[in-house]
GUGUPA-496085 format. One record per residue (C-alpha): residue in three letters; x, y, z. Coordinates in steps of 0.02 Angstrom, whole numbers, padded with zeros to 5 digits, always signed. Each point is the difference from the previous one (the first is absolute). Example, Ala and Ser with C-alpha at 12.3 -4.5 7.8 and 13.67 -1.06 7.14 Angstrom:
residues 2
ALA+00615-00225+00390
SER+00069+00172-00033
end
This chain:
residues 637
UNK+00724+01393+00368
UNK+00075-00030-00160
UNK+00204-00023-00054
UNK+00053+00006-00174
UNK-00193+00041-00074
UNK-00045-00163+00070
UNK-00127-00017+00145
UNK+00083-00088+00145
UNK-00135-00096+00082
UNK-00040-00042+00169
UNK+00072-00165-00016
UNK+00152+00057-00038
UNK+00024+00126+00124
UNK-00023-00127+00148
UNK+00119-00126-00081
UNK+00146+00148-00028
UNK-00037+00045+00195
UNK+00015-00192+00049
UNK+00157-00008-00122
UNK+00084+00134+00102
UNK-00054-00078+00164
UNK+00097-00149-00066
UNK+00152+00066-00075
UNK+00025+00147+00159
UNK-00026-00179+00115
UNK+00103-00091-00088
UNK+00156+00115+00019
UNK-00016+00040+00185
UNK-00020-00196+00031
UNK+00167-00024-00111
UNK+00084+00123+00101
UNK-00065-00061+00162
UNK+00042-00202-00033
UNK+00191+00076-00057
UNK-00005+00093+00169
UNK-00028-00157+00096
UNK+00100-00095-00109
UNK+00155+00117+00025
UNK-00015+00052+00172
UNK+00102-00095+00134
UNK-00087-00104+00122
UNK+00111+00049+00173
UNK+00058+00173+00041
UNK+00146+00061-00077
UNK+00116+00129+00072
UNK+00054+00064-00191
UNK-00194+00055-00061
UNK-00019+00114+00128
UNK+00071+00180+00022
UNK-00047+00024+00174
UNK+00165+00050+00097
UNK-00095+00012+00140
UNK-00047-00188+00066
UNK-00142+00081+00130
UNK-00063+00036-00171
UNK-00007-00145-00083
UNK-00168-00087-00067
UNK-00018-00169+00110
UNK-00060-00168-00063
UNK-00163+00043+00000
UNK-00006+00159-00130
UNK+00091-00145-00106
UNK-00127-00116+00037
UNK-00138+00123-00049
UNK+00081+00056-00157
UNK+00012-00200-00063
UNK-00188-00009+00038
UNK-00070+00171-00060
UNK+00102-00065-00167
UNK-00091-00168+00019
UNK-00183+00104+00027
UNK+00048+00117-00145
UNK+00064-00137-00112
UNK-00176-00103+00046
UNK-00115+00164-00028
UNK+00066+00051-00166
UNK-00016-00194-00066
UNK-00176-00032+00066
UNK-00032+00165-00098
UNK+00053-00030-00148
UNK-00092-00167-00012
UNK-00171+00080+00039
UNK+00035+00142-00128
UNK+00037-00142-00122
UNK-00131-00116+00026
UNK-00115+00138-00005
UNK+00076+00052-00176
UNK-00012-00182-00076
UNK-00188+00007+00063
UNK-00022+00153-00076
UNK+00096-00032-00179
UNK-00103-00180+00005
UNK-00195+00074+00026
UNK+00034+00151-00075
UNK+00048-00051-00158
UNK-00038+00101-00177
UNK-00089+00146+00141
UNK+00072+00128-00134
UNK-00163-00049-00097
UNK-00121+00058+00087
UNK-00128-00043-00116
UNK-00146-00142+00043
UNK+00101-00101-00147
UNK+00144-00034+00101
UNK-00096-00149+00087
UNK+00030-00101-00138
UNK+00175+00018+00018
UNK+00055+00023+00175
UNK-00023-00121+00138
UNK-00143+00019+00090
UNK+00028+00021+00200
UNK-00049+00093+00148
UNK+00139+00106+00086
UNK-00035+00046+00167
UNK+00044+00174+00012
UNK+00008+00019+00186
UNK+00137-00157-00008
UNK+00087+00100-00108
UNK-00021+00149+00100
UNK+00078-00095+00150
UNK+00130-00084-00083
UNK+00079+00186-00065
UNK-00016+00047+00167
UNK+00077-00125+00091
UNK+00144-00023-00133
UNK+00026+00182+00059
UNK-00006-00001+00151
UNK+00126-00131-00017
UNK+00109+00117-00077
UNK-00028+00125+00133
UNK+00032-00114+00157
UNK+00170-00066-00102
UNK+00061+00206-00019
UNK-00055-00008+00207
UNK+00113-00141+00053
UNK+00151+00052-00141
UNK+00001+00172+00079
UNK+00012-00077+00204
UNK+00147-00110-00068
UNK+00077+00136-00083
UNK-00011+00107+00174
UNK+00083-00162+00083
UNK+00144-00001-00130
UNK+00036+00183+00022
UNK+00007-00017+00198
UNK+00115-00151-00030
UNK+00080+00078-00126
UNK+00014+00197+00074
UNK-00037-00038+00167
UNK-00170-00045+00112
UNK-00129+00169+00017
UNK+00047+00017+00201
UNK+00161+00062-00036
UNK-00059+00136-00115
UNK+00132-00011-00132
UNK-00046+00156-00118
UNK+00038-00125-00138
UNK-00121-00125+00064
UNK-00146+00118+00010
UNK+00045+00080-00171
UNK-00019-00173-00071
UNK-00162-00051+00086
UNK-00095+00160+00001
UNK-00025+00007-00173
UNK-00022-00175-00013
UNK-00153+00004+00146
UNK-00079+00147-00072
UNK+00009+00001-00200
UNK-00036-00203-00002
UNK-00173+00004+00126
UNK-00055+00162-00096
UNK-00010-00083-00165
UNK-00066-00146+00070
UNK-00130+00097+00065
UNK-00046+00106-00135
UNK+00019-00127-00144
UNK-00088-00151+00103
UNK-00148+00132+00045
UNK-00017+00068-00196
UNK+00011-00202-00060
UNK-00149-00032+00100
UNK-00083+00127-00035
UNK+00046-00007-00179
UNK-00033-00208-00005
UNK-00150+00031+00083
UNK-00080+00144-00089
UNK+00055-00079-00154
UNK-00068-00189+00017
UNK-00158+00091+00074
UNK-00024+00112-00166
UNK+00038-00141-00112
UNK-00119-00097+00085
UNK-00106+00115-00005
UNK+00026+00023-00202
UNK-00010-00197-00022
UNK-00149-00002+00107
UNK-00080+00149-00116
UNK+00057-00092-00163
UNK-00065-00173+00038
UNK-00190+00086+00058
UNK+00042+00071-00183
UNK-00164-00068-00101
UNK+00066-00058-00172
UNK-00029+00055-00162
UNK-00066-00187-00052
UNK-00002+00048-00200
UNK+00216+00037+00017
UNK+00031-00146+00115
UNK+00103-00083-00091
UNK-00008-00220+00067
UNK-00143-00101-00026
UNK-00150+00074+00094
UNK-00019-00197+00068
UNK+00144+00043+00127
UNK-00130+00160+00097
UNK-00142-00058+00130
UNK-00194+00059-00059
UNK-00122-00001+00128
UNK-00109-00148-00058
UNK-00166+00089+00069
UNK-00107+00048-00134
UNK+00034+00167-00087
UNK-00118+00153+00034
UNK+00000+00028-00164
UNK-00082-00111-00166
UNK+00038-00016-00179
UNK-00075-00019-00138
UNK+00159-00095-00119
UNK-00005-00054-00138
UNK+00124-00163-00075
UNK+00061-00042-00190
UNK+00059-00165-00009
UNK+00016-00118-00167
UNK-00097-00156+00059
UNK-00069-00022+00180
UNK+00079-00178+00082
UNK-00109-00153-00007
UNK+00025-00110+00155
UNK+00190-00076-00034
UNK+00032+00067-00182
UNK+00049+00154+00042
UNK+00195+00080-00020
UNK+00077+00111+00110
UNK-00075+00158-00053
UNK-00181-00067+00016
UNK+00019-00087+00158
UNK+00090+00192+00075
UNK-00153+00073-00086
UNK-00111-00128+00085
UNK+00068+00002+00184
UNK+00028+00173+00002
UNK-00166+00083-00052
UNK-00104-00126+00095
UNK+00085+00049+00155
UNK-00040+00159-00032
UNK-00199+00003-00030
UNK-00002-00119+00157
UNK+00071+00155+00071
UNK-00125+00101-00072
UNK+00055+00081-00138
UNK-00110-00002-00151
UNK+00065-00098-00162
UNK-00031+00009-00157
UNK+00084-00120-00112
UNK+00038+00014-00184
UNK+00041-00144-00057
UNK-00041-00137-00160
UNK-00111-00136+00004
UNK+00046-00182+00012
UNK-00035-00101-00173
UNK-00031-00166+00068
UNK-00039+00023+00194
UNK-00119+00076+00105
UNK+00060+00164+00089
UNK+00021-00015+00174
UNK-00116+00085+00131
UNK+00052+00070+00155
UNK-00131+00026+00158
UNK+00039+00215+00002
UNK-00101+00118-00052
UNK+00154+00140-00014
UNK+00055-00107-00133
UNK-00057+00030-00184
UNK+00085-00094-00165
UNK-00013+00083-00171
UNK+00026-00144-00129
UNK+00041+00032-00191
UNK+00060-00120-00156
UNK+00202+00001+00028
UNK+00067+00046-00171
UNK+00087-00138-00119
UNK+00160+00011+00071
UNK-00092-00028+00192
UNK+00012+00201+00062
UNK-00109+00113+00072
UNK-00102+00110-00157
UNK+00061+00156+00060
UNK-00145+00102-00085
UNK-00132-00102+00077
UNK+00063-00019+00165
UNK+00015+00203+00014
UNK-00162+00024-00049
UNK-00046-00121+00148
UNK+00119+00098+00090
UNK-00073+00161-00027
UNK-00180-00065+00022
UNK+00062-00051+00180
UNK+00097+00169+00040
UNK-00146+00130-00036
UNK-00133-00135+00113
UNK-00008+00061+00148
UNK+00180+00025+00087
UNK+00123+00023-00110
UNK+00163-00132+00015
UNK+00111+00043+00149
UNK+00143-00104-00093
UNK+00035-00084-00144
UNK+00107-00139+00001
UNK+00076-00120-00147
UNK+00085-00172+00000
UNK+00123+00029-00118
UNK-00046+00083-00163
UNK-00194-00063+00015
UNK-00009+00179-00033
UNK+00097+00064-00098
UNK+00102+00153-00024
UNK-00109+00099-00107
UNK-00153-00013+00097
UNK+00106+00039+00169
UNK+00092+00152-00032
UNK-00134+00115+00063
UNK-00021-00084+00159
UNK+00095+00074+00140
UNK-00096-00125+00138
UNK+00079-00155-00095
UNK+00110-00117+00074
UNK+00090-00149-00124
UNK+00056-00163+00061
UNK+00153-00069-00068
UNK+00030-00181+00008
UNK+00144-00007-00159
UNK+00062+00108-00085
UNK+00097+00013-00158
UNK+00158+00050+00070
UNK+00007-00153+00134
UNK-00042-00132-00140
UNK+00176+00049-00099
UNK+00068-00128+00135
UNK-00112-00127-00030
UNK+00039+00031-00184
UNK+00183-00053+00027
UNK-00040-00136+00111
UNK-00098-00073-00136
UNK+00127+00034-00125
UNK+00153-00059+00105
UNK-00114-00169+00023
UNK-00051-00014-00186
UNK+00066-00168-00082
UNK+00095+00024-00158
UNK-00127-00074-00110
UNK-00124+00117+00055
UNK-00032+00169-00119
UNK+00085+00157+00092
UNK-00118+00128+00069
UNK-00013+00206-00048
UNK-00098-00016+00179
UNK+00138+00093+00062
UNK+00002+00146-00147
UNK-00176+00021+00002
UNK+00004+00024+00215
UNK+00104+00144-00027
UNK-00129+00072-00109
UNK-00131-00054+00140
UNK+00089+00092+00139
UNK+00003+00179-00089
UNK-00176-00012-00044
UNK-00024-00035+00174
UNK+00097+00140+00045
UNK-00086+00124-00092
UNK-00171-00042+00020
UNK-00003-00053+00212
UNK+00006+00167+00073
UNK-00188+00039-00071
UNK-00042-00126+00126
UNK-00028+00107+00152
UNK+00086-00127+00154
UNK+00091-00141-00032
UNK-00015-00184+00125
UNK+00160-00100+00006
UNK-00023-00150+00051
UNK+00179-00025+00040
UNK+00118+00085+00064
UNK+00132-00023-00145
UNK-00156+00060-00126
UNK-00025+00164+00102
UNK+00190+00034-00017
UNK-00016-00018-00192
UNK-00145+00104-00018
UNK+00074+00150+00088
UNK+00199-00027-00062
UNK-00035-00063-00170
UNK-00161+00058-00045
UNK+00028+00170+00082
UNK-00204-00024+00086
UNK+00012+00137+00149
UNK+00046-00044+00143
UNK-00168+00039+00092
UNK-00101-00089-00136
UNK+00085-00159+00026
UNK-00067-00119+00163
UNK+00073-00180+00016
UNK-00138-00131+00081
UNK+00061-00170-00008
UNK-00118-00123-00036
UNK-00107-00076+00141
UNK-00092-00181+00038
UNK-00138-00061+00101
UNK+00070-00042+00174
UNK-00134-00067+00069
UNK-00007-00130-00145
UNK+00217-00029-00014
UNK+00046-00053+00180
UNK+00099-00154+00078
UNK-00112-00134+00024
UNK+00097-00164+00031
UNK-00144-00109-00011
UNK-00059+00072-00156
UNK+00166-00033-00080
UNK+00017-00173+00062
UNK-00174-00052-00055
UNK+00032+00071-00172
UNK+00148-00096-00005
UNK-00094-00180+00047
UNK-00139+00065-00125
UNK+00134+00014-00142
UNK+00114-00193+00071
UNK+00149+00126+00057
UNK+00107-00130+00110
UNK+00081+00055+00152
UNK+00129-00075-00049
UNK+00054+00150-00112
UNK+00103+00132+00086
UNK-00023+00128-00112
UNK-00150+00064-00078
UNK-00003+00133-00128
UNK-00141+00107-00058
UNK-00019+00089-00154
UNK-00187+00074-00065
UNK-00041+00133-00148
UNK-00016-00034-00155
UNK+00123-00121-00092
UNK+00074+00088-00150
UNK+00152+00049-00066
UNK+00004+00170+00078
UNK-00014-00054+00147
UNK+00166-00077+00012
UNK-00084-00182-00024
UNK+00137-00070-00150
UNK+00128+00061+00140
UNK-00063-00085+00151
UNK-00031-00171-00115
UNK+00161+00002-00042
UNK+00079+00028+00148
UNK-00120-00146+00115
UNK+00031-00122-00173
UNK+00180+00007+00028
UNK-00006-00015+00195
UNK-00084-00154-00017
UNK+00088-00063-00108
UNK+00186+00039+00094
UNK-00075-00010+00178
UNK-00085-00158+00077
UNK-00028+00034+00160
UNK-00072+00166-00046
UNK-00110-00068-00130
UNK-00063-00131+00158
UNK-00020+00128+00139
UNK-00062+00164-00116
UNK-00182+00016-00069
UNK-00051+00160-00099
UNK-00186+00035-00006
UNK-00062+00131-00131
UNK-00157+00103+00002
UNK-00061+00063-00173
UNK-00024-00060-00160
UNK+00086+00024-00180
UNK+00097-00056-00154
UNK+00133-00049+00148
UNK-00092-00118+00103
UNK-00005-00151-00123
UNK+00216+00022+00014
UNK+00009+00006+00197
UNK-00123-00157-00029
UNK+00139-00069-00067
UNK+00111-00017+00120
UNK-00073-00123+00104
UNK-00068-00026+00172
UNK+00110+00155+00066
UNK-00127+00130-00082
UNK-00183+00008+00046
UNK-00091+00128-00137
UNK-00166+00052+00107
UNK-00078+00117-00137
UNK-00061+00143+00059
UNK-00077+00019+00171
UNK-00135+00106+00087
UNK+00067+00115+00145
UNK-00054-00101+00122
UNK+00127-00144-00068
UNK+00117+00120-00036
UNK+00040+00049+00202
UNK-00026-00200+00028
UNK+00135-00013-00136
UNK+00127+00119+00071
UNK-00006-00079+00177
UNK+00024-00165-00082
UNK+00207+00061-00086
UNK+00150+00047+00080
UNK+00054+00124-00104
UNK-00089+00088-00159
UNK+00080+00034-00131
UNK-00032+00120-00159
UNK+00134-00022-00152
UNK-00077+00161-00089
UNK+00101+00070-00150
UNK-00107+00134+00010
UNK+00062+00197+00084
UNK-00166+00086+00035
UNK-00116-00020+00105
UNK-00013-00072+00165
UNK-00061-00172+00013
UNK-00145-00055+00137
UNK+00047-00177+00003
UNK+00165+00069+00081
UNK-00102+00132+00126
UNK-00116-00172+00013
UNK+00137-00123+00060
UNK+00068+00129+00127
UNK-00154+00027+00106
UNK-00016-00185-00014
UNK+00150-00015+00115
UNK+00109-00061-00161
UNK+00171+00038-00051
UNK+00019+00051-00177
UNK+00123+00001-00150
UNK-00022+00101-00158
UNK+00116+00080-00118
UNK+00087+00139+00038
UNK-00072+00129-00085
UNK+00004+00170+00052
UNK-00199+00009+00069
UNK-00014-00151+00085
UNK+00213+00018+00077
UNK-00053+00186+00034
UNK-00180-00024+00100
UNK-00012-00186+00023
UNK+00134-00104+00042
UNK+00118+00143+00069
UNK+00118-00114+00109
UNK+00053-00201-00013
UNK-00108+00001+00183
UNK-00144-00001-00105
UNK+00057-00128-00148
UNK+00104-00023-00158
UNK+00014+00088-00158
UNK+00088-00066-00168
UNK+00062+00060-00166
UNK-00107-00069-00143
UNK+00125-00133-00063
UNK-00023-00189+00049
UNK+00159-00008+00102
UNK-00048+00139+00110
UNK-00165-00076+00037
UNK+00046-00162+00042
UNK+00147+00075+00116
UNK-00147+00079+00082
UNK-00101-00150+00005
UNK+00150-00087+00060
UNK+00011+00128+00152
UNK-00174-00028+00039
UNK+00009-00178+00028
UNK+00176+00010+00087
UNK-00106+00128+00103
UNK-00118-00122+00074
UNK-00178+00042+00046
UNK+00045+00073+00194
UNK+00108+00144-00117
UNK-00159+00007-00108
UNK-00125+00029+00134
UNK+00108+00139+00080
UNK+00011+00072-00161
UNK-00169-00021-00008
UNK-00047+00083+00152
UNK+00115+00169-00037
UNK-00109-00011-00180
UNK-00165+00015+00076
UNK+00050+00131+00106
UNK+00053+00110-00144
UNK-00156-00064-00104
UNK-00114+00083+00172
UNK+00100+00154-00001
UNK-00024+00027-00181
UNK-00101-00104-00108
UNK-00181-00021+00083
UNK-00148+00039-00097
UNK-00041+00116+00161
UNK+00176+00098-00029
UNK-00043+00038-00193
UNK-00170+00032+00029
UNK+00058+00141+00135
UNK+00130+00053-00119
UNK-00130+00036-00143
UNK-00135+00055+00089
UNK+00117+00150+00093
UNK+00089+00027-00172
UNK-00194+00021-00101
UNK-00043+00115+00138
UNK+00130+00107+00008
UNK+00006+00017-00187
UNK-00212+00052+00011
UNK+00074+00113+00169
UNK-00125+00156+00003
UNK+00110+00140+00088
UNK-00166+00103-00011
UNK-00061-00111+00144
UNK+00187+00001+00084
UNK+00030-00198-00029
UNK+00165-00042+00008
UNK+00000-00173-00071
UNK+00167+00022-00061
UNK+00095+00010+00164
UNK+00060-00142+00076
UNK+00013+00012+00209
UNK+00085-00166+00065
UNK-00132-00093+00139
UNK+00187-00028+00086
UNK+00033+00178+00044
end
C-alpha cells in the first residue's frame, strides 16, 4: 500500500487503525458521560410526549437506560486503553521498522514483541468497541420508549424509531466485527508468517553491516581446512609486543590450534631467539627487516610464491596492516587486510596533540601532511581485495570516506584470551600484598601499556600531580599502579608513594594485575585502533575509563554502566577521576560486572577467532561444491 509515492508500512497501518479506535471511542464516551451528566435523575412529566399514561416507560426502562449508559460509557473506555497501550507497545519495539535492513540493529532498540499479545490486544480493544455500540444502542431503545412511548403500545412512531435502530446497528456489528477478525487474524497470521520467513532468512555475512563479534559461530571444528597465509611486520616476543602483534599473535594461534595451516611471513628478531610453538600446522618464514624495520617486500613474495605453487595453493591471504603492501596485493582477490589505524582516524589525535602542545614547543605540519596521508590512502586501499575493521567507527570511515564497497568492508573488533583475563579475587589481592598495596586505600587505579607521550601519559601526570597536590584525603586513600615501561615512568616515580611503576609484566601478571585495581584506566591521545589493555580490564571484571574517542565511545565503553570517558584536557580528567572516587568501589564493581558482560559478548579471543575463521572461508567459498560459507543462519531460529 503506498500514499503519496511513499510505502506505508505495516507499522503504520496498525497504529492509524488503533488511532481511529481511539478517536471513534473517545467521541461516543464524550457523548455518553454528557448524556449522564445532563439527564435528570427522577422522572419528569415534561421529557416525555406520551399522552397516553398506560404508555408511559416506568422506573425501570429509566433505570436501564442510566446503566446501559454506564456499560456503554465503561466498554468504549476500557477500549480505548487496550488500543492505546497496544499502540505505545508497538511505536516503542517497533522503532526505525521502516529500515528493514540487518543495519537497523545498531540503531533501534532491540526487543521481542509478542505478536499474538498484540494480536489479542487489537482484538479485545475491539471488541470493546463493539460491546460499547451494543449497550449505546439498548439505551437508545429505552430513551425512545420513554421518550415516544414503551413497544406494547405499538406507537407507529416508536417502532419507526427502533426498527432501524435494531436492525442497521446489529448488522454492522456483525459484519464489521466478523471482517475485523478475520482481517486481524489473517493479517497477524501472514505477517507472522513473513517475520517468521525473514528471520529463517540466512544472511549475506559479506553486506552485514555491525561487527561480525555480535553473530553466534558454531565453535565445532569446521569441515573444511585452510591453507592461510599471514604478513605481519615483526612477530611479538613474550611482553614486547603492540597491539597489532599481540592481534596477530592471539588470533592466528587460535586458528592452527583449530587446524588451519599457517604460514607466517614475518622478520627475524635481531637480538632474541624466535619463539617455538609445539604445532606442526604452523610454519615461520624469517627474513632481514629492512633499515627502516619493514617487511622486504621482494623477498618475502618470493617466499610467498615458493609457498603458493608447494603443494596446495593458499586458501587466503591475510595482512596486518600494510605488511604487504599495495603493490604486491592488487592481484589477489582471496586477500583480506586488517586495519588497526588508519590515516583518517589519526587527524584527531593530530589535534589533540596540537591543542595540548606548550607554547615553547615548535608547531607541527603533522596535521598538513595527514591530509596528504588520507588521499593516498584513498586511492591506493581498494586494490586490497577485503578490508578488517577493527572498530566499528574504522569500518564506517572506510565505506563513507574512503568509498571501500560496502560488501568488501567486515568490522571484527579485537578479541583477548578469556581463559587467561578473568576475576580472580585472590589473584588480585596477592598481587597487591606482593607489590605493599595497603588496604587501607579505597581506591586503586590501574593503568598498563606503554608509557609515552601518545599514550596520553603527560595528560594523566598532570592531572594525578595536581590532585595530590589540592586533595589530601585523596592522595591518602588513592594508589595508581602502572604496568609498562617508558620515558614516563621515571615522572610517575616522582610523585611519591601514590604511584607504583611495575615495568612490564608477563600475561600471567598481567590478569593478577587487573584483579588487583578498581578501575583501569587508559589516557590515550591516540584515535585508531582499539586497545587490548581496555578489552583486558573488562573480562577481568574491571570498570574502565578512557578518552572518548570515537572507537573506543563507539564499541567499548558504549554507556556510563560500563565506565567513564573524558575529553583530553586535565580538567576533564580529573572531573572524571573525581567521579570515580565519589563513586566508591560498590559503584565500581557493578560497573564492573555490566563490563565483563559486554567484554564476553564481544571481545573473547573465541568470538574473533569465529569471526575470522567464517569471514576467510566464505571469502575461499567454492560455489562449484555448493558451500555457502557466506550465509549466516541464526542457531536462535
Amino acid at each position: 500500500m503506498s500514499r503519496n509515492g511513499h510505502t506505508i508500512t505495516t507499522t503504520r497501518i496498525h497504529i492509524m487503525a488503533l488511532d481511529g479506535i481511539v478517536n471513534v471511542n473517545s467521541l461516543f464516551t464524550l457523548a455518553l458521560f454528557l448524556g449522564l451528566s445532563w439527564y435528570p435523575t427522577a422522572p419528569d412529566p415534561t421529557a416525555t410526549l406520551v399522552t397516553d399514561t398506560s404508555c408511559a416507560a416506568s422506573s425501570s426502562i429509566a433505570e436501564d437506560l442510566i446503566a446501559f449508559h454506564v456499560y456503554s460509557f465503561s466498554s468504549f473506555l476500557f477500549s480505548s486503553l487496550i488500543a492505546s497501550a497496544v499502540k505505545q507497545t508497538i511505536k516503542r519495539f517497533d522503532n526505525h521498522k521502516d529500515d528493514d535492513s540487518v543495519g537497523s540493529v545498531r540503531s533501534a532498540p532491540l526487543a521481542h514483541v509478542n505478536l499474538a499479545a498484540l494480536r489479542a490486544g487489537t482484538l479485545v480493544s475491539g471488541f470493546g468497541s463493539v460491546f460499547g455500540c451494543g449497550f449505546l444502542m439498548m439505551a437508545l431503545m429505552d430513551l425512545v420508549q420513554i421518550k415516544l412511548g414503551v413497544l406494547g403500545c405499538g406507537s407507529l412512531h416508536t417502532f419507526a424509531a427502533v426498527i432501524p435502530l435494531v436492525i442497521l446497528v446489529p448488522s454492522a456489528l456483525g459484519v464489521g466485527s466478523d471482517k475485523g477478525v478475520k482481517f486481524v487474524i489473517l493479517h497477524y497470521s501472514n505477517e507472522s508468517r513473513k517475520s517468521m520467513q525473514k528471520e529463517n532468512q540466512p544472511i549475506n555475512l559479506l553486506s552485514f553491516p555491525s561487527a561480525w563479534n555480535h553473530l553466534s559461530f558454531p565453535s565445532k571444528l569446521p569441515s573444511k581446512y585452510l591453507k592461510i597465509a599471514l604478513f605481519v611486520k615483526k612477530w611479538p616476543h613474550r611482553s614486547l609486543a603492540g597491539g597489532l602483534e599481540r592481534h596477530a599473535l592471539t588470533l592466528h594461534l587460535a586458528l592452527a590450534k583449530r587446524g588451519h595451516e599457517l604460514h607466517i611471513f614475518t622478520t627475524s628478531p635481531s637480538n632474541s631467539s624466535f619463539p617455538r610453538y609445539p604445532m606442526s600446522n604452523l610454519y615461520f618464514h624469517l627474513s632481514k627487516p629492512t633499515a627502516a624495520g619493514y617487511l622486504d617486500q621482494a623477498f618475502v613474495w618470493k617466499q610467498f610464491q615458493t609457498q603458493n605453487s608447494t603443494g596446495k595453493a593458499f586458501d587466503i591471504v591475510h595482512t596486518e596492516s600494510v605488511g604487504l603492501l599495495h603493490t604486491r596485493s592488487r592481484n589477489l582477490i582471496n586477500l583480506a587486510v586488517s586495519w588497526h589505524g588508519i590515516a583518517y582516524e589519526t587527524i584527531h589525535t593530530d589535534i589533540i596533540q596540537e591543542l595540548l602542545r606548550n607554547p615553547d614547543e615548535q608547531q607541527s605540519y603533522a596535521l598538513t601532511e595527514r591530509i596528504t596521508k588520507v588521499v593516498e590512502e584513498v586511492r591506493f586501499f581498494p586494490h586490497y581485495a577485503h578490508h578488517v575493521a577493527t572498530s566499528d567507527h574504522a569500518g564506517d570511515i572506510l565505506r563513507r570516506i574512503y568509498m571501500i564497497p560496502e560488501e568488501r568492508v567486515h568490522v571484527i573488533l579485537n578479541g583477548v584470551d578469556e581463559d587467561i583475563f578473568k576475576p580472580d579475587p585472590a589473584k588480585g589481592e596477592a598481587f597487591k600484598q606482593k607489590f605493599g598495596v595497603s588496604k587501607s586505600r579505597s581506591l586503586v587505579i590501574g593503568m598498563a601499556g606503554r608509557l609515552v607521550k601518545d599514550k596520553g601519559h603527560p595528560l594523566m601526570f598532570e592531572a594525578l600531580r595536581q590532585m595530590f597536590v589540592e586533595n589530601g584525603t585523596f592522595r591518602q586513600n588513592t594508589i595508581v599502579l602502572i604496568a609498562g615501561d617508558g620515558p614516563w615512568g621515571a615522572r610517575y616515580r616522582d610523585l611519591g608513594a601514590n604511584t607504583l611503576v611495575l615495568g612490564p609484566l608477563e600475561q600471567a601478571q598481567l590478569a593478577s594485575f587487573y584483579n588487583a585495581i578498581d578501575i583501569f584506566v587508559n589516557p590515550t591521545l591516540r584515535a585508531q585502533g582499539l586497545d587490548h589493555t581496555l578489552l583486558e580490564a573488562m573480562l577481568s571484571g574491571k570498570s574502565v575509563m578512557s578518552t572518548r574517542v570515537a572507537s573506543i565511545t563507539g564499541s567499548v565503553i558504549v554507556s556510563t554502566e560500563i565506565g567513564y570517558t573524558f575529553s583530553p584536557v586535565v580538567a576533564s580528567l580529573k572531573n572524571a577521576l573525581y567521579r570515580v572516587w565519589e563513586d566508591g568501589r560498590r559503584v565500581l564493581e557493578l560497573k564492573g560486572q555490566a563490563s565483563r558482560q559486554r567484554g564476553l559478548q564481544l571481545f573473547t579471543a573465541t568470538k574473533m577467532t569465529a569471526a575470522y575463521e567464517r569471514l576467510f572461508l566464505c571469502i575461499s567459498n567454492d560455489n562449484s561444491k555448493r558451500e555457502d560459507y557466506c550465509q549466516y543462519q541464526s542457531p536462535f531460529n
